[in-house]
C-alpha positions, -999 to +999 in steps of 0.1 A: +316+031+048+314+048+083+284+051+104+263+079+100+261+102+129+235+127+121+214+115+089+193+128+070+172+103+063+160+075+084+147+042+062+126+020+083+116-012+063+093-032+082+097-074+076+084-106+078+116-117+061+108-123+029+132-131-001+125-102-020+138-079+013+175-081+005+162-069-031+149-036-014+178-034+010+204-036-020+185-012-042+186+013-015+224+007-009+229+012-047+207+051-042+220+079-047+227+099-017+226+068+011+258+077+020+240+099+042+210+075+052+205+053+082+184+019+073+166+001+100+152-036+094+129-045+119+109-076+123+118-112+125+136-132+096+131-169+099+151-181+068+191-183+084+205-181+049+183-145+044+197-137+074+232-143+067+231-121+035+217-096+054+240-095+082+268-096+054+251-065+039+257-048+073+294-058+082+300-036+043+270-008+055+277+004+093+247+023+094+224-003+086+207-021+121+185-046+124+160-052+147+146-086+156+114-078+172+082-100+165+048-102+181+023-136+175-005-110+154+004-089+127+028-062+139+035-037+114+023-006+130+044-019+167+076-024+142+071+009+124+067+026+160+094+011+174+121+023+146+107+055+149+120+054+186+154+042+173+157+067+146+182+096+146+171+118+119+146+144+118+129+127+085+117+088+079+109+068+052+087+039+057+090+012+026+078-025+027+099-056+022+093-058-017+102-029-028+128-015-049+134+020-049+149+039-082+182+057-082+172+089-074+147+084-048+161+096-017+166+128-029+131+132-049+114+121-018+129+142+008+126+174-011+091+184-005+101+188+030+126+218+022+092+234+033+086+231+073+047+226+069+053+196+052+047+163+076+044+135+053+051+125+017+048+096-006+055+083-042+037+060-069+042+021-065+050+010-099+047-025-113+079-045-123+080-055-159+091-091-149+062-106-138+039-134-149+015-123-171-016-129-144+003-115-120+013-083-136-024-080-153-041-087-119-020-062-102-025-035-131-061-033-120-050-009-089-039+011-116-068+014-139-103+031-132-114-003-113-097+009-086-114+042-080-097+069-066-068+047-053-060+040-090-034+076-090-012+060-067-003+026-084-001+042-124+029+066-135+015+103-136+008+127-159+032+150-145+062+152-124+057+183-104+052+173-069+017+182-055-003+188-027-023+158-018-054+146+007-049+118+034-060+096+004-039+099-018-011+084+008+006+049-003+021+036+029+047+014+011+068+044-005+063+072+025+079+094+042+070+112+073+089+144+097+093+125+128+080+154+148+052+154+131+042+117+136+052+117+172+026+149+177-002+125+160+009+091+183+026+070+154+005+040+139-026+030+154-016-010+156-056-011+154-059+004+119-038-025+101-040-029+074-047+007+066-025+022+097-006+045+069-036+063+055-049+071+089-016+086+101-021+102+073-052+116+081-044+125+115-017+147+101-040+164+077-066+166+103-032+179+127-027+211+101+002+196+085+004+196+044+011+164+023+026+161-008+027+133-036+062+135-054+057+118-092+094+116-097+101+092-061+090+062-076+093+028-067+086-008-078+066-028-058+061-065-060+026-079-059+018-112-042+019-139-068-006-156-067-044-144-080-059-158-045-031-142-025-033-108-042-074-111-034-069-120+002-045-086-001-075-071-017-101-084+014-078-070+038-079-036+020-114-039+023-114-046+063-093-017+066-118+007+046-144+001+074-120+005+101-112+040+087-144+051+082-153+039+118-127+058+130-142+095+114-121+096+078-133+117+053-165+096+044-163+086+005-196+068-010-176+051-037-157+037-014-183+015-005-194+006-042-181-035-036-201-038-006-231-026-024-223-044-051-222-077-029-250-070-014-270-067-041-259-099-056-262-120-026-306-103-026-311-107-063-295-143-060-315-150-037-346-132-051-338-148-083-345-182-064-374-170-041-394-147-062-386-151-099-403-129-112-384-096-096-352-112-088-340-122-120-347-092-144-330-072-111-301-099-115-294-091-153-301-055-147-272-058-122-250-076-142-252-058-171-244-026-153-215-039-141-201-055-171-205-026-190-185-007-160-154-030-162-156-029-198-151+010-198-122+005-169-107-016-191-107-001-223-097+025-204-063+009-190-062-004-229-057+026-244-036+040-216-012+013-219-015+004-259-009-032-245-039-056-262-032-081-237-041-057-212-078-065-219-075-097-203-082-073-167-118-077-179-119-111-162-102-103-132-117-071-120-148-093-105-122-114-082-112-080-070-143-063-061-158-088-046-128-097-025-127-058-007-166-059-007-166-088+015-140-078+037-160-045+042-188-069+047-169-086+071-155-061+093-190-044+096-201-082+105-174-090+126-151-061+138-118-052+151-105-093+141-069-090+144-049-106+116-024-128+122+014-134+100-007-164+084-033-138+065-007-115+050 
Protein backbone atom coordinates (compact mmCIF):
# COMPACT_ATOMS: atom_id res chain seq x y z
CA UNK A 1 0.00 0.00 0.00
CA UNK A 2 1.31 3.50 -1.14
CA UNK A 3 1.62 6.43 0.98
CA UNK A 4 -1.16 8.69 1.19
CA UNK A 5 -0.57 12.07 -0.17
CA UNK A 6 -3.49 14.09 0.60
CA UNK A 7 -5.76 12.16 3.31
CA UNK A 8 -8.60 12.50 4.50
CA UNK A 9 -8.24 11.61 7.72
CA UNK A 10 -5.40 12.03 10.07
CA UNK A 11 -5.42 9.32 13.17
CA UNK A 12 -3.27 10.48 15.90
CA UNK A 13 -2.98 7.75 18.73
CA UNK A 14 -1.21 9.08 21.59
CA UNK A 15 1.07 6.12 23.61
CA UNK A 16 2.85 5.07 26.49
CA UNK A 17 3.35 1.83 24.62
CA UNK A 18 1.16 -0.40 25.96
CA UNK A 19 0.33 -4.02 24.71
CA UNK A 20 -3.05 -3.38 23.79
CA UNK A 21 -1.72 -0.43 21.10
CA UNK A 22 -0.89 -2.81 18.28
CA UNK A 23 -4.62 -4.03 19.03
CA UNK A 24 -5.83 -0.43 18.11
CA UNK A 25 -3.37 -0.01 15.36
CA UNK A 26 -4.44 -3.38 13.63
CA UNK A 27 -8.21 -2.68 14.06
CA UNK A 28 -7.72 0.54 12.37
CA UNK A 29 -5.65 -1.12 9.51
CA UNK A 30 -8.47 -3.71 9.15
CA UNK A 31 -11.30 -0.21 8.77
CA UNK A 32 -12.94 0.39 6.17
CA UNK A 33 -11.94 3.29 4.19
CA UNK A 34 -8.00 3.56 5.68
CA UNK A 35 -6.80 3.23 2.53
CA UNK A 36 -7.24 6.87 2.56
CA UNK A 37 -6.04 7.49 6.27
CA UNK A 38 -2.73 8.65 7.65
CA UNK A 39 -1.96 7.10 11.36
CA UNK A 40 0.48 8.83 13.48
CA UNK A 41 1.90 6.96 16.78
CA UNK A 42 3.40 9.28 19.01
CA UNK A 43 4.93 8.70 22.29
CA UNK A 44 7.64 6.46 23.56
CA UNK A 45 7.41 2.50 23.42
CA UNK A 46 9.75 0.92 25.88
CA UNK A 47 8.96 -2.82 25.26
CA UNK A 48 11.58 -3.70 21.87
CA UNK A 49 9.37 -6.59 20.98
CA UNK A 50 6.10 -3.99 20.77
CA UNK A 51 8.21 -2.01 18.91
CA UNK A 52 9.27 -4.43 16.42
CA UNK A 53 5.58 -5.43 15.56
CA UNK A 54 4.92 -2.04 15.16
CA UNK A 55 7.59 -1.15 12.92
CA UNK A 56 6.67 -4.43 10.94
CA UNK A 57 3.13 -2.96 10.83
CA UNK A 58 4.60 0.07 9.04
CA UNK A 59 7.16 -1.54 6.41
CA UNK A 60 3.17 -3.36 5.05
CA UNK A 61 1.32 0.39 5.91
CA UNK A 62 3.53 3.43 4.33
CA UNK A 63 1.41 5.86 5.70
CA UNK A 64 1.69 4.96 9.09
CA UNK A 65 4.68 7.16 11.14
CA UNK A 66 5.70 6.97 14.40
CA UNK A 67 6.87 9.44 16.54
CA UNK A 68 9.20 8.78 19.51
CA UNK A 69 8.76 11.85 21.60
CA UNK A 70 8.50 11.53 25.47
CA UNK A 71 8.63 14.14 28.20
CA UNK A 72 9.46 13.00 32.22
CA UNK A 73 5.50 14.20 33.31
CA UNK A 74 2.55 13.10 31.67
CA UNK A 75 2.53 14.31 28.04
CA UNK A 76 -0.56 13.65 26.36
CA UNK A 77 -1.75 16.96 25.42
CA UNK A 78 2.37 17.88 24.12
CA UNK A 79 1.94 14.45 21.97
CA UNK A 80 -1.52 15.24 20.65
CA UNK A 81 -0.18 18.85 19.73
CA UNK A 82 2.71 17.74 18.23
CA UNK A 83 0.87 15.20 15.58
CA UNK A 84 -1.38 17.86 14.92
CA UNK A 85 1.76 19.81 13.58
CA UNK A 86 2.75 16.73 11.60
CA UNK A 87 -0.65 16.10 10.19
CA UNK A 88 -1.63 16.51 6.53
CA UNK A 89 -5.25 16.30 6.45
CA UNK A 90 -7.80 18.87 7.04
CA UNK A 91 -9.64 16.39 9.75
CA UNK A 92 -8.08 14.41 12.92
CA UNK A 93 -9.03 11.74 14.99
CA UNK A 94 -7.55 11.52 18.35
CA UNK A 95 -8.02 7.66 19.96
CA UNK A 96 -6.04 6.20 22.95
CA UNK A 97 -3.76 3.24 22.97
CA UNK A 98 -6.60 0.68 23.98
CA UNK A 99 -8.90 1.13 21.66
CA UNK A 100 -10.41 -0.80 19.03
CA UNK A 101 -12.37 0.90 16.58
CA UNK A 102 -15.35 -1.00 14.55
CA UNK A 103 -15.38 -1.54 10.84
CA UNK A 104 -17.18 1.25 9.82
CA UNK A 105 -15.88 3.93 11.93
CA UNK A 106 -13.85 6.10 9.79
CA UNK A 107 -16.55 6.79 7.69
CA UNK A 108 -19.37 7.18 10.56
CA UNK A 109 -17.08 9.52 12.32
CA UNK A 110 -15.97 11.86 9.59
CA UNK A 111 -19.44 12.39 8.25
CA UNK A 112 -20.84 15.02 10.50
CA UNK A 113 -18.24 17.22 9.19
CA UNK A 114 -19.83 17.18 5.53
CA UNK A 115 -21.20 20.36 7.32
CA UNK A 116 -18.39 23.28 7.54
CA UNK A 117 -19.64 24.49 11.13
CA UNK A 118 -18.80 21.40 12.42
CA UNK A 119 -15.25 21.53 14.56
CA UNK A 120 -15.28 18.54 16.60
CA UNK A 121 -17.02 15.10 16.94
CA UNK A 122 -16.86 12.01 19.04
CA UNK A 123 -18.44 8.47 19.47
CA UNK A 124 -19.51 6.18 22.53
CA UNK A 125 -16.65 4.03 24.23
CA UNK A 126 -18.12 0.66 24.51
CA UNK A 127 -17.02 -2.10 26.82
CA UNK A 128 -15.44 -5.38 25.40
CA UNK A 129 -17.32 -8.51 26.27
CA UNK A 130 -13.99 -10.30 27.23
CA UNK A 131 -13.23 -9.01 30.36
CA UNK A 132 -13.10 -10.23 33.93
CA UNK A 133 -16.11 -10.09 35.48
CA UNK A 134 -14.85 -7.13 38.18
CA UNK A 135 -13.38 -5.54 35.58
CA UNK A 136 -16.26 -5.32 33.12
CA UNK A 137 -18.90 -4.68 36.15
CA UNK A 138 -16.54 -1.91 37.64
CA UNK A 139 -16.22 -0.35 34.36
CA UNK A 140 -20.13 -0.58 33.55
CA UNK A 141 -20.69 1.87 36.31
CA UNK A 142 -19.61 4.86 33.73
CA UNK A 143 -22.40 3.59 31.94
CA UNK A 144 -25.18 3.48 34.40
CA UNK A 145 -26.88 6.45 36.32
CA UNK A 146 -23.79 6.42 38.90
CA UNK A 147 -22.05 8.25 36.54
CA UNK A 148 -24.23 11.23 36.07
CA UNK A 149 -24.36 12.92 33.05
CA UNK A 150 -21.07 11.31 31.73
CA UNK A 151 -23.03 8.02 31.85
CA UNK A 152 -24.33 8.79 27.67
CA UNK A 153 -20.97 8.52 26.53
CA UNK A 154 -19.83 5.01 27.81
CA UNK A 155 -23.60 3.05 27.20
CA UNK A 156 -24.80 2.21 23.46
CA UNK A 157 -27.65 4.77 22.57
CA UNK A 158 -31.03 4.83 22.08
CA UNK A 159 -30.63 6.07 18.64
CA UNK A 160 -28.24 6.26 15.84
CA UNK A 161 -28.93 9.63 14.31
CA UNK A 162 -25.98 11.74 14.99
CA UNK A 163 -26.75 14.76 17.22
CA UNK A 164 -25.80 18.01 18.25
CA UNK A 165 -23.94 17.80 21.51
CA UNK A 166 -22.50 20.34 24.48
CA UNK A 167 -18.67 20.44 25.39
CA UNK A 168 -19.79 17.65 27.85
CA UNK A 169 -20.89 15.29 26.09
CA UNK A 170 -17.11 15.00 24.43
CA UNK A 171 -15.15 11.54 25.08
CA UNK A 172 -11.59 12.30 24.22
CA UNK A 173 -10.67 8.72 23.50
CA UNK A 174 -12.88 8.31 20.23
CA UNK A 175 -12.70 12.18 18.86
CA UNK A 176 -12.37 13.85 16.12
CA UNK A 177 -11.53 17.46 15.53
CA UNK A 178 -11.16 20.01 12.02
CA UNK A 179 -7.66 20.93 12.34
CA UNK A 180 -8.45 24.55 11.62
CA UNK A 181 -10.64 24.60 14.15
CA UNK A 182 -8.33 23.33 16.95
CA UNK A 183 -5.44 25.44 15.79
CA UNK A 184 -7.94 28.71 16.14
CA UNK A 185 -8.58 27.47 19.96
CA UNK A 186 -4.54 26.72 20.69
CA UNK A 187 -4.66 22.82 20.73
CA UNK A 188 -4.59 20.98 24.24
CA UNK A 189 -3.94 22.85 27.24
CA UNK A 190 -0.96 20.39 28.66
CA UNK A 191 -2.39 22.00 32.00
CA UNK A 192 -5.91 20.58 31.74
CA UNK A 193 -4.71 16.67 31.78
CA UNK A 194 -6.44 14.72 32.50
CA UNK A 195 -9.46 16.47 31.04
CA UNK A 196 -7.46 18.44 28.14
CA UNK A 197 -10.22 16.87 25.61
CA UNK A 198 -13.38 18.26 27.18
CA UNK A 199 -11.89 21.65 27.43
CA UNK A 200 -10.78 21.84 23.82
CA UNK A 201 -14.02 20.98 23.57
CA UNK A 202 -15.30 23.76 25.36
CA UNK A 203 -13.17 26.29 23.77
CA UNK A 204 -14.59 25.23 20.49
CA UNK A 205 -18.18 25.59 21.62
CA UNK A 206 -17.37 28.68 23.44
CA UNK A 207 -15.26 29.54 19.72
CA UNK A 208 -18.89 29.27 17.74
CA UNK A 209 -18.14 25.96 16.35
CA UNK A 210 -21.06 23.04 16.53
CA UNK A 211 -20.27 19.51 17.93
CA UNK A 212 -21.81 16.46 17.18
CA UNK A 213 -22.01 12.89 18.97
CA UNK A 214 -22.25 10.20 16.17
CA UNK A 215 -24.05 6.87 17.87
CA UNK A 216 -23.04 4.66 15.02
CA UNK A 217 -18.78 5.53 15.38
CA UNK A 218 -18.40 3.33 18.06
CA UNK A 219 -15.52 2.01 19.69
CA UNK A 220 -14.28 -0.47 22.31
CA UNK A 221 -12.36 0.71 24.95
CA UNK A 222 -10.31 -1.26 27.43
CA UNK A 223 -10.50 -0.34 31.06
CA UNK A 224 -7.57 -0.62 33.38
CA UNK A 225 -7.69 -3.96 35.08
CA UNK A 226 -7.40 -3.77 38.07
CA UNK A 227 -10.37 -2.20 40.69
CA UNK A 228 -7.51 0.12 42.34
CA UNK A 229 -6.14 1.10 38.97
CA UNK A 230 -9.53 1.88 37.38
CA UNK A 231 -10.10 4.17 40.83
CA UNK A 232 -6.83 5.95 40.60
CA UNK A 233 -8.40 6.51 36.81
CA UNK A 234 -11.46 7.66 38.56
CA UNK A 235 -9.36 10.24 41.08
CA UNK A 236 -7.71 11.61 38.19
CA UNK A 237 -11.16 12.28 36.54
CA UNK A 238 -11.94 13.93 39.57
CA UNK A 239 -8.67 16.31 39.57
CA UNK A 240 -9.53 17.16 36.22
CA UNK A 241 -13.27 18.26 37.17
CA UNK A 242 -11.78 21.11 39.31
CA UNK A 243 -9.28 22.10 36.90
CA UNK A 244 -12.18 22.73 34.41
CA UNK A 245 -14.30 24.36 36.47
CA UNK A 246 -11.24 26.66 37.54
CA UNK A 247 -10.79 27.33 34.22
CA UNK A 248 -14.70 28.95 33.55
CA UNK A 249 -16.61 25.57 32.18
CA UNK A 250 -20.09 25.59 32.19
CA UNK A 251 -20.53 25.19 36.10
CA UNK A 252 -22.55 21.86 36.85
CA UNK A 253 -23.65 21.28 40.76
CA UNK A 254 -23.85 17.55 40.31
CA UNK A 255 -20.68 17.57 39.26
CA UNK A 256 -19.58 18.13 42.52
CA UNK A 257 -22.00 15.48 44.30
CA UNK A 258 -18.61 13.15 45.47
CA UNK A 259 -16.98 15.94 46.97
CA UNK A 260 -20.02 16.69 48.98
CA UNK A 261 -20.51 13.48 49.64
CA UNK A 262 -16.88 13.15 51.13
CA UNK A 263 -17.19 15.85 52.90
CA UNK A 264 -19.95 14.98 54.67
CA UNK A 265 -18.72 11.69 55.64
CA UNK A 266 -15.40 12.77 56.80
CA UNK A 267 -17.85 15.72 59.47
CA UNK A 268 -20.40 13.19 60.42
CA UNK A 269 -17.49 10.67 61.14
CA UNK A 270 -16.02 12.80 62.91
CA UNK A 271 -19.23 14.19 64.63
CA UNK A 272 -20.20 10.73 65.19
CA UNK A 273 -16.98 10.47 67.45
CA UNK A 274 -17.11 14.11 68.97
CA UNK A 275 -20.65 14.77 69.52
CA UNK A 276 -22.77 11.58 69.41
CA UNK A 277 -25.65 12.72 69.75
CA UNK A 278 -25.91 14.74 66.25
CA UNK A 279 -23.29 13.00 64.34
CA UNK A 280 -24.53 9.68 64.23
CA UNK A 281 -28.27 10.00 63.41
CA UNK A 282 -26.62 12.59 60.58
CA UNK A 283 -24.28 9.48 59.74
CA UNK A 284 -27.16 6.99 59.05
CA UNK A 285 -29.27 9.74 57.57
CA UNK A 286 -26.35 10.01 55.08
CA UNK A 287 -25.89 6.61 54.47
CA UNK A 288 -29.13 5.65 53.86
CA UNK A 289 -29.56 8.33 51.27
CA UNK A 290 -26.94 7.05 49.53
CA UNK A 291 -27.59 3.46 49.52
CA UNK A 292 -30.92 3.92 48.49
CA UNK A 293 -29.23 6.19 45.44
CA UNK A 294 -26.97 3.41 44.20
CA UNK A 295 -29.62 0.98 44.66
CA UNK A 296 -31.85 2.94 42.11
CA UNK A 297 -28.59 3.36 39.67
CA UNK A 298 -28.24 -0.04 39.77
CA UNK A 299 -31.54 -1.45 39.28
CA UNK A 300 -31.42 0.82 36.80
CA UNK A 301 -28.25 -0.56 34.79
CA UNK A 302 -30.22 -4.07 35.73
CA UNK A 303 -32.97 -3.64 33.86
CA UNK A 304 -31.14 -1.94 31.04
CA UNK A 305 -28.83 -4.69 30.58
CA UNK A 306 -31.21 -7.85 31.72
CA UNK A 307 -27.86 -9.16 33.18
CA UNK A 308 -28.60 -10.29 37.10
CA UNK A 309 -24.96 -10.28 37.67
CA UNK A 310 -25.03 -6.74 36.81
CA UNK A 311 -26.32 -6.02 40.40
CA UNK A 312 -23.03 -6.82 41.76
CA UNK A 313 -22.23 -2.66 40.68
CA UNK A 314 -24.05 -2.06 43.97
CA UNK A 315 -20.81 -2.73 45.81
CA UNK A 316 -18.51 -0.93 43.66
CA UNK A 317 -20.18 2.29 43.00
CA UNK A 318 -18.81 3.62 46.63
CA UNK A 319 -15.00 2.85 45.49
CA UNK A 320 -15.86 5.07 42.63
CA UNK A 321 -17.39 8.06 44.12
CA UNK A 322 -15.30 8.44 46.65
CA UNK A 323 -12.21 8.08 44.43
CA UNK A 324 -13.29 11.38 42.03
CA UNK A 325 -14.55 13.13 45.35
CA UNK A 326 -11.20 13.02 46.71
CA UNK A 327 -9.39 13.92 43.76
CA UNK A 328 -11.75 17.01 43.60
CA UNK A 329 -10.84 17.35 47.12
CA UNK A 330 -7.40 17.18 46.31
CA UNK A 331 -6.96 19.50 43.58
CA UNK A 332 -8.99 22.19 45.49
CA UNK A 333 -6.32 21.26 48.41
CA UNK A 334 -3.44 21.05 46.42
CA UNK A 335 -3.67 22.45 42.81
CA UNK A 336 -2.12 22.35 39.40
CA UNK A 337 0.14 18.80 40.74
CA UNK A 338 1.39 17.53 37.62
CA UNK A 339 1.00 13.80 37.04
CA UNK A 340 3.60 11.83 36.17
CA UNK A 341 3.78 8.26 33.65
CA UNK A 342 3.73 6.38 37.18
CA UNK A 343 -0.06 7.71 38.09
CA UNK A 344 -1.73 6.79 34.76
Amino acid sequence: MNKVSQPLLTIVIPTIGRKTLLETVRAITACKGFESVELIVVGEIPDKNIREQLQSIMYQYPQIKYMPISYPQLDISVKKNNATNESHSELIAFIDDDVVVSPEWIQKIIDPFKNPAVGMACGPSLLPESLPLVTRLTALIFGSRAAGFASNRYSMPLTTQPRFARWYDMIGCNMVCRKSALQHIGGFEPDMIPGEDMFAAFRMEQSGYKLMFVPEATVLHYPRQTLSKICRQVYRFGSARIRLIRAGVDFKPHSLAPLFFVLALLICGILSFTLPEYGVPLLIALLTAYVLFILWATLELVFRTKKLNHIAIFFLIPFLHISYGLGELAEIILPNRKFSKKMW
